[in-house]
C-alpha positions in Angstrom: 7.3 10.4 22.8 8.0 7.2 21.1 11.4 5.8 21.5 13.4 3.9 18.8 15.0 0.4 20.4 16.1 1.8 23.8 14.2 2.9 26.6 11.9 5.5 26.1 13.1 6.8 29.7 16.9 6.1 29.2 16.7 8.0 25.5 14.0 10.3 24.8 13.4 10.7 21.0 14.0 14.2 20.4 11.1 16.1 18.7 10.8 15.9 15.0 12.9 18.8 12.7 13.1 20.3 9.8 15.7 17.4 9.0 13.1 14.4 9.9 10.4 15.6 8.0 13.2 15.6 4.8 13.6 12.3 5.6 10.0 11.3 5.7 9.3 13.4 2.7 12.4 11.2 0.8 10.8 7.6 2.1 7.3 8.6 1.0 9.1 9.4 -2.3 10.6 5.6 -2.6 7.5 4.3 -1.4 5.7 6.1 -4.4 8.1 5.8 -7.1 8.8 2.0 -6.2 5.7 0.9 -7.2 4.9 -0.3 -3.2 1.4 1.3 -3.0 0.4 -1.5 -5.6 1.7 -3.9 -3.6 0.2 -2.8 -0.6 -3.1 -2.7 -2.1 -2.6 -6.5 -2.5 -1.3 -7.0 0.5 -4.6 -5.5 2.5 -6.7 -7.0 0.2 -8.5 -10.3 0.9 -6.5 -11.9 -1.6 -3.3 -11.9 0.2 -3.0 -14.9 2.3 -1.7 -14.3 5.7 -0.8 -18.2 6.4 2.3 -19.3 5.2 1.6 -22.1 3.7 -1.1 -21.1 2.1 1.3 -17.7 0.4 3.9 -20.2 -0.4 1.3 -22.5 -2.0 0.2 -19.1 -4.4 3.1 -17.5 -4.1 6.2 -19.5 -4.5 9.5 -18.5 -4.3 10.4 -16.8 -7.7 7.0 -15.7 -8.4 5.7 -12.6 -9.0 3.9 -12.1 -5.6 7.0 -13.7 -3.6 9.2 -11.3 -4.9 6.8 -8.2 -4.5 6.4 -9.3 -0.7 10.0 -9.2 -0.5 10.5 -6.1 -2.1 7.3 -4.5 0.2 8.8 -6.5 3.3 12.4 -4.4 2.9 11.2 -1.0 2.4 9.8 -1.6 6.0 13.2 -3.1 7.4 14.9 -0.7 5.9 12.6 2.2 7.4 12.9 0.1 10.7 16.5 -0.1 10.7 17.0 3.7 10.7 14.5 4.3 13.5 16.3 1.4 15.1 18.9 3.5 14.9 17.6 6.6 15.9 18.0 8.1 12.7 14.4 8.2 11.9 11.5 9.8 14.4 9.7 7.7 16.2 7.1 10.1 17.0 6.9 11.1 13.4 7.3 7.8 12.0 4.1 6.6 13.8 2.1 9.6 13.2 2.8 9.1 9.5 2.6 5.2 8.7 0.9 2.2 9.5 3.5 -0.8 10.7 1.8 -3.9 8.5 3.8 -6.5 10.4 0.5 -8.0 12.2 -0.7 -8.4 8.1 2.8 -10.0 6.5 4.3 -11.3 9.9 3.3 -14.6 9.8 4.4 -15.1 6.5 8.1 -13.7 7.1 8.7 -15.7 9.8 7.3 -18.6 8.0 10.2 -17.3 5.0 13.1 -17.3 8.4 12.1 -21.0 8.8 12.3 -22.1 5.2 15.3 -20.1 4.5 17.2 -20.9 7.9 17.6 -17.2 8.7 16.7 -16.3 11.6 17.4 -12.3 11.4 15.8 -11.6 8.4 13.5 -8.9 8.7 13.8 -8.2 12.3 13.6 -4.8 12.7 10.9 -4.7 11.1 9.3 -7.0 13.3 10.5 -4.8 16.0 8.9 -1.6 14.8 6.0 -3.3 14.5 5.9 -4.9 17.9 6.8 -0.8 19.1 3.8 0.6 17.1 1.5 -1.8 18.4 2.4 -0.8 22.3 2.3 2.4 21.4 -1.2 2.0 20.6 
């Protein structure tokens, strides 16, 4: 089983329920009806520059694609906040979606430096970090 941010042998994530796939089923709605899956196709496509300098340089802050990373960007760190958490199933969370930290990572933590915070979007870097271990 996949833990959320403690140990996976100090807290075992429990197996999914009735209640977690709710849950999934509600984040896949926000996903959908948030317009994200059009961002997303951006964001995989070879358009979507993964260096920072190069985003900010297309993408500056205010702009159209800035803002639609952002938006993209907290859907994840919100999903990663609840797993952080606990509240959300590792085990199911993984099964269901693909973490795209290695994609936009560079980039947010190029956004920490130029906006001199150092937290932002940390759990999602986190869950991403955890997905890639768990393989």
């Amino acid at each position: 089983m996949l833990p959320s941010i403690e140990n996976e042998e100090e807290n075992p994530m429990a197996a999914p329920t009735k209640d977690d796939a709710k849950l999934l089923l509600q984040a896949a709605e926000l996903y959908n009806s948030s317009g994200l899956s059009e961002v997303a196709r951006w964001i995989w496509s070879d358009d979507f520059p993964t260096i920072h300098s190069d985003f900010i340089e297309q993408n500056p802050p205010g702009s159209e694609g800035h803002s639609n990373l952002f938006r993209y960007a907290g859907y994840f760190e919100t999903v990663a906040t609840l797993w952080k958490h606990g509240l959300f199933n590792g085990d199911l969370l993984f099964d269901w979606l693909l973490i795209p930290w290695p994609r936009v990572g560079e980039v947010l933590v190029g956004e920490r430096g130029r906006l001199g915070e150092d937290r932002l979007f940390e759990n999602f870097e986190m869950l991403g970090e955890a997905q890639a271990k768990a393989g």
